[in-house]
RODO-738035 format. One record per residue: x, y, z of N, C-alpha, C, CB in turn; residue in one letter. Coordinates in nm, 4 decimals. Each point is the difference from the previous one (the first is absolute). Glycine has a CB too. Example, Ala and Ser with C-alpha at 12.3 -4.5 7.8 and 13.67 -1.06 7.14 Angstrom:
<recs>
[rec [1.3190 -0.5690 0.7800] [-0.0890 0.1190 0.0000] [0.0900 0.1200 0.0000] [-0.1892 -0.1173 0.1246] "a"]
[rec [0.1542 0.2223 -0.1966] [0.0820 0.1190 0.0060] [-0.0770 0.1090 0.0730] [0.1184 -0.0628 -0.2145] "s"]
</recs>
This chain:
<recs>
[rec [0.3291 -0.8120 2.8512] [-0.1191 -0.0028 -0.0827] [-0.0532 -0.1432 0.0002] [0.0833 0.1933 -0.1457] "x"]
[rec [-0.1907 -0.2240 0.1977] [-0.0805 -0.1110 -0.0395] [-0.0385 -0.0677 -0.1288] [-0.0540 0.0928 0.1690] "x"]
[rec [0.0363 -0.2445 -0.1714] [0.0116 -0.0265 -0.1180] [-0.1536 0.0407 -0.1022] [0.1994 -0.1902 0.1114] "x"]
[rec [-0.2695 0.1953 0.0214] [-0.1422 0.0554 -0.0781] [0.0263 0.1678 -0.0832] [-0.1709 -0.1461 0.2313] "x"]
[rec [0.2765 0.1758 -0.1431] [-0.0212 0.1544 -0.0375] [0.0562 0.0106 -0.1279] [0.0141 0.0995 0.2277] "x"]
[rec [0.1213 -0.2040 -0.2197] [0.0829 0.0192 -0.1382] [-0.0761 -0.0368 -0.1147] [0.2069 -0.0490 0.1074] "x"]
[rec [-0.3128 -0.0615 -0.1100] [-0.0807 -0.0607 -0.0736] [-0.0700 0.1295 -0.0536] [-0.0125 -0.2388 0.1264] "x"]
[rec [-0.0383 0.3067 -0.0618] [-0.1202 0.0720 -0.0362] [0.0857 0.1038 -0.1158] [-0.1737 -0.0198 0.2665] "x"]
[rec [0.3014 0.1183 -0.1613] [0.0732 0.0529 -0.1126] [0.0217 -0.0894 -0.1233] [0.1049 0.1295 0.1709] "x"]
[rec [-0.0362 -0.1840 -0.1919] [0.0669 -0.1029 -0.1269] [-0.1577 0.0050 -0.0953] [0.2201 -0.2200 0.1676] "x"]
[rec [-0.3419 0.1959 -0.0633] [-0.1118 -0.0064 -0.1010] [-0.0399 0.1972 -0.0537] [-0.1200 -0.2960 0.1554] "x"]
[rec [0.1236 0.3755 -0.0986] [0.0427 0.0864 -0.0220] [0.0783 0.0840 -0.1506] [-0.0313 -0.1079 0.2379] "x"]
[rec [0.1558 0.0388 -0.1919] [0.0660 0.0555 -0.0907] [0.0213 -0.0904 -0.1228] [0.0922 0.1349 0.1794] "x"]
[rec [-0.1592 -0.2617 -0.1746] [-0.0301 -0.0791 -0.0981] [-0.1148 0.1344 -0.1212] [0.0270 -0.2963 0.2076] "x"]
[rec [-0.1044 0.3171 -0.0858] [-0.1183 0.0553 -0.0804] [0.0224 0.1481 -0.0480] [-0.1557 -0.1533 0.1375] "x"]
[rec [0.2785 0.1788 -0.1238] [0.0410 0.1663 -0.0147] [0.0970 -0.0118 -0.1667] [0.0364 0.0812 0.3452] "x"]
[rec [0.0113 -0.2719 -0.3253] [0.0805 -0.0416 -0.1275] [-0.1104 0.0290 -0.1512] [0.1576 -0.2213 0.1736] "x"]
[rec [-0.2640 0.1338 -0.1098] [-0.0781 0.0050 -0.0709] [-0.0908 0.0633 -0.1103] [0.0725 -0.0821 0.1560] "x"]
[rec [-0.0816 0.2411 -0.0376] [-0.0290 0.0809 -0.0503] [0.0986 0.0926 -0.0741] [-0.1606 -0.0554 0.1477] "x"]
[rec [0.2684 0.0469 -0.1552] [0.1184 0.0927 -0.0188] [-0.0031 -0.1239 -0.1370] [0.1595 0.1487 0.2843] "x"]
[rec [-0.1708 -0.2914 -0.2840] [-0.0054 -0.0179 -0.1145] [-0.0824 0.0253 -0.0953] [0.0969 -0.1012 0.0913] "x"]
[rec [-0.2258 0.0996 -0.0732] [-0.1406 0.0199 -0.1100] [0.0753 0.1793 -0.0366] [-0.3065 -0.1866 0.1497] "x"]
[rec [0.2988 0.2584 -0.0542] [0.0200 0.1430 -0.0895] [0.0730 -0.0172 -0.0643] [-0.0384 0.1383 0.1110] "x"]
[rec [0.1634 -0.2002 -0.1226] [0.1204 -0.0122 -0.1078] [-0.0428 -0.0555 -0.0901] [0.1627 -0.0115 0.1196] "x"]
[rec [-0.2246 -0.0943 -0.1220] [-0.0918 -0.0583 -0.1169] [-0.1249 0.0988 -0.0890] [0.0428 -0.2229 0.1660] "x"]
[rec [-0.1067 0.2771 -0.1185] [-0.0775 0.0883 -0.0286] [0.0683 0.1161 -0.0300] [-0.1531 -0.1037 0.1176] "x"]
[rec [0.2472 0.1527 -0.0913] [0.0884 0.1206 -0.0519] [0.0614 -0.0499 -0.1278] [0.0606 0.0980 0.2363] "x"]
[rec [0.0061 -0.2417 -0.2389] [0.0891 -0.0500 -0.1492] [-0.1512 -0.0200 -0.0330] [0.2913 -0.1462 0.0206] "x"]
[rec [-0.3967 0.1406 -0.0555] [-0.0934 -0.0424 -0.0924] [-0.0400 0.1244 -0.0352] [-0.0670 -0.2181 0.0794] "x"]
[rec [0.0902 0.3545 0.0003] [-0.0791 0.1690 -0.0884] [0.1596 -0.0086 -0.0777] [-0.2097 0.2271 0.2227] "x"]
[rec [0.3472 -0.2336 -0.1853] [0.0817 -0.0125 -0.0413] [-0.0440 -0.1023 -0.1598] [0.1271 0.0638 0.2747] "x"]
[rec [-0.1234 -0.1654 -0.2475] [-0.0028 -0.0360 -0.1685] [-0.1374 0.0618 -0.0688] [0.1350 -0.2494 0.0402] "x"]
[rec [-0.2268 0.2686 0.0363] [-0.0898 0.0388 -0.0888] [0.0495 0.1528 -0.0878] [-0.1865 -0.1419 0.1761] "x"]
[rec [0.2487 0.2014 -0.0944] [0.0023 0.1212 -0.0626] [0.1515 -0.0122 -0.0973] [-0.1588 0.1417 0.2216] "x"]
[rec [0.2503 -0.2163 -0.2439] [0.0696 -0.0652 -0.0944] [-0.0923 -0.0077 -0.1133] [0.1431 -0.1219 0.1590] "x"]
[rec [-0.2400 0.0267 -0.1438] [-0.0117 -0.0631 -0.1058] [-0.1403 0.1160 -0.0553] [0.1177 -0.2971 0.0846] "x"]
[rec [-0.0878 0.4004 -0.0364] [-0.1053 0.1116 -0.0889] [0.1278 0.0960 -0.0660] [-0.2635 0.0221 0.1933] "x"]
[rec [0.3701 -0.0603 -0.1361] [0.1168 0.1107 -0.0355] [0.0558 -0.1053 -0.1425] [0.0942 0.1396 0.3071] "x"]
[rec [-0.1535 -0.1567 -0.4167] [0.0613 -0.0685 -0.0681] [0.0781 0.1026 -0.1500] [-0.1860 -0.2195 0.1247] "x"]
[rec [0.1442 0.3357 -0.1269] [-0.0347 0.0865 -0.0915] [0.1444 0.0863 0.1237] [-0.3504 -0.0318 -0.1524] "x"]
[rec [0.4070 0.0985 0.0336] [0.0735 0.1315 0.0732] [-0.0502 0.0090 0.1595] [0.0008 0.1505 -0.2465] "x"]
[rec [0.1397 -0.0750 0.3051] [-0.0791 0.0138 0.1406] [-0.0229 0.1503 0.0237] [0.1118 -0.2159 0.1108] "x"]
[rec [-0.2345 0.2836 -0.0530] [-0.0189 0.1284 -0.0298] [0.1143 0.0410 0.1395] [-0.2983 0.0142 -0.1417] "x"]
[rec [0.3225 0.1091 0.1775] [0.0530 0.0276 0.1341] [-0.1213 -0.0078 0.1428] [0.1880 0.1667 -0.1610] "x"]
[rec [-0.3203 -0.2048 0.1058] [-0.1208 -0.0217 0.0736] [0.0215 -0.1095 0.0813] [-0.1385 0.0900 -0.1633] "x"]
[rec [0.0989 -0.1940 0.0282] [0.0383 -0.1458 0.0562] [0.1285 -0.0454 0.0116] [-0.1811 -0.0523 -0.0850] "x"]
[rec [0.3002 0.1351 0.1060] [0.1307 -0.0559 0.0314] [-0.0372 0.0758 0.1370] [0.1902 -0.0372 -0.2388] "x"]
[rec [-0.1923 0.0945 0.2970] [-0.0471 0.0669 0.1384] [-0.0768 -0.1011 0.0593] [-0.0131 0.2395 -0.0704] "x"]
[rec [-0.0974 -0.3106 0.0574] [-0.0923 -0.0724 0.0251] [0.0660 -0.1380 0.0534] [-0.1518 0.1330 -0.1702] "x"]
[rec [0.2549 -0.1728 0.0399] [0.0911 -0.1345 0.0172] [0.0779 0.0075 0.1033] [0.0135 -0.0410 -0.2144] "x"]
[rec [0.0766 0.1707 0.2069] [0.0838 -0.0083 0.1298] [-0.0943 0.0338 0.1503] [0.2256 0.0878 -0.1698] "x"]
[rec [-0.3321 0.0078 0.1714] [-0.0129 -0.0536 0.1554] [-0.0685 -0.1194 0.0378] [0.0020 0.2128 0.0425] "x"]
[rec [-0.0865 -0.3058 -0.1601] [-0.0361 -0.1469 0.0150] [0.1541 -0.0771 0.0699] [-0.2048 0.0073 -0.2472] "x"]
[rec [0.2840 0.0399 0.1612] [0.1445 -0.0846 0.0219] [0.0247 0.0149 0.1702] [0.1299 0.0691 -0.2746] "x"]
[rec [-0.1250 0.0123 0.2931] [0.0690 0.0777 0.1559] [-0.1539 -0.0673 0.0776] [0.1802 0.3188 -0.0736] "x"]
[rec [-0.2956 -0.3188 0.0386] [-0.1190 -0.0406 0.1010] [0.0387 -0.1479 0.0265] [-0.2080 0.1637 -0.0950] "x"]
[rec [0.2459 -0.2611 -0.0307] [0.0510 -0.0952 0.0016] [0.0675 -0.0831 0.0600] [-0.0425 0.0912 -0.1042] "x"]
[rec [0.1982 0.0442 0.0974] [0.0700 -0.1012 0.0503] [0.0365 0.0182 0.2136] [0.1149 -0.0092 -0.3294] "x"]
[rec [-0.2353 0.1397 0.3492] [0.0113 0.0322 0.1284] [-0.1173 -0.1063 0.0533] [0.0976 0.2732 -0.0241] "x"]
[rec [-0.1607 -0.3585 -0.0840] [-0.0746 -0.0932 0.0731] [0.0481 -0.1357 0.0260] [-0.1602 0.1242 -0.0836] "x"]
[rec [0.2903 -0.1078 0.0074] [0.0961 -0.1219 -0.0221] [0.0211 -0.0028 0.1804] [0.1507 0.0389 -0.3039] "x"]
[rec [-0.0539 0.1024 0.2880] [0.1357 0.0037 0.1090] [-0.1148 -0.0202 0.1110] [0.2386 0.1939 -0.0956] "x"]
[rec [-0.3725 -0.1688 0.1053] [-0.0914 -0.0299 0.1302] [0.0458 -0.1400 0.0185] [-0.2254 0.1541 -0.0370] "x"]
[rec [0.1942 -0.2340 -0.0686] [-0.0530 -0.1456 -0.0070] [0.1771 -0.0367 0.0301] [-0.2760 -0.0281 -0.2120] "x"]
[rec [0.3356 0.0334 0.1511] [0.1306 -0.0426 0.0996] [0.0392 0.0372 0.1297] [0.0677 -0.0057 -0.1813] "x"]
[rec [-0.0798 0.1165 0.2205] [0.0103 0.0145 0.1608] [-0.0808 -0.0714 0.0706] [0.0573 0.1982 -0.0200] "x"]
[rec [-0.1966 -0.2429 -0.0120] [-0.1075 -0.0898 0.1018] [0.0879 -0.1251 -0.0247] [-0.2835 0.1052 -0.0284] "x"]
[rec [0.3610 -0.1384 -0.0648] [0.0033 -0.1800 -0.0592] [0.1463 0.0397 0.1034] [-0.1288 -0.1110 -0.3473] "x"]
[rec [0.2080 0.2092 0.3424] [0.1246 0.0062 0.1024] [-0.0363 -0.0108 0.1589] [0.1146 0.1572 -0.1801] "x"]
[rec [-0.2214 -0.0738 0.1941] [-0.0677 0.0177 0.1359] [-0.0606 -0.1705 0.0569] [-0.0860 0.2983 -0.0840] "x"]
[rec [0.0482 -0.3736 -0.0316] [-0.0410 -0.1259 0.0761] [0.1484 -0.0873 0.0618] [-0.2454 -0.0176 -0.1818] "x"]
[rec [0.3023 -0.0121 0.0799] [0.1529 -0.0392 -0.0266] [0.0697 0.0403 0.1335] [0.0037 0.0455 -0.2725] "x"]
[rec [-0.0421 0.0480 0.3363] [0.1176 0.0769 0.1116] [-0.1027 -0.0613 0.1004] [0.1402 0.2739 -0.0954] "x"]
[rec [-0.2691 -0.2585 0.0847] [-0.0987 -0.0755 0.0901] [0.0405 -0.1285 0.0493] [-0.1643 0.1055 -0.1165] "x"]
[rec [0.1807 -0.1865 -0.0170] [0.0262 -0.1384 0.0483] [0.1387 -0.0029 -0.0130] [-0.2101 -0.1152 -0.0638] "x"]
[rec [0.2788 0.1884 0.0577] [0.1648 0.0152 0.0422] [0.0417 -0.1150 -0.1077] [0.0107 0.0722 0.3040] "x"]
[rec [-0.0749 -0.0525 -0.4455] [0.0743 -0.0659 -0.1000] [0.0627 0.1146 -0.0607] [-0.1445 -0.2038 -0.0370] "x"]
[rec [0.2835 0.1349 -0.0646] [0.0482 0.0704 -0.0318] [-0.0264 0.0722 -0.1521] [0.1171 -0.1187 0.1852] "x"]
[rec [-0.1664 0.1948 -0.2472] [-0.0722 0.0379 -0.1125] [0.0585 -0.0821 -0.1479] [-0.0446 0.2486 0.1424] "x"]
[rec [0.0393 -0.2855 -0.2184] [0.0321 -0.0320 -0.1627] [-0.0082 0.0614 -0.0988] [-0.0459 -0.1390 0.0499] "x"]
[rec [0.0233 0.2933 0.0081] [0.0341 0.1398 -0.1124] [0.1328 0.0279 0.0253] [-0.2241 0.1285 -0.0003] "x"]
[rec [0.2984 -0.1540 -0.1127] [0.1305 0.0596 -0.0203] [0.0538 0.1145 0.0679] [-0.0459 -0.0846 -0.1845] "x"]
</recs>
């Protein structure tokens, strides 16, 4: 692989980090928003609501760590997640 080529990937999957991060960000922000309307009893409505925010969440997490693993193996460093 050429170094132009590797460049372009790495920029790539830089930009795949990126995006795998903003949705996770934007998922924990419907996530607290809808917390902080759940302040009152929770009906079985909005406990339904919380948990698949939770699960949208944290499957935007596990994205955003596989791209941040995927660069890491790119540049053949060794990761700093436990």
């Amino acid at each position: 692989m050429s170094l132009i080529t590797k460049d372009q990937c790495l920029v790539e999957i830089a930009s795949h980090l990126s995006e795998a991060f903003s949705t996770f960000s934007n998922e924990a922000i419907k996530l607290g928003a809808l917390l902080m309307r759940s302040r009152e009893p929770v009906s079985r409505e909005c406990y339904d609501k919380l948990r698949k925010q939770c699960m949208v969440e944290v499957q935007a997490f596990e994205e955003y760590l596989n791209r941040k693993e995927e660069i890491f193996a790119h540049l053949n460093v060794e990761s700093r997640t436990p």
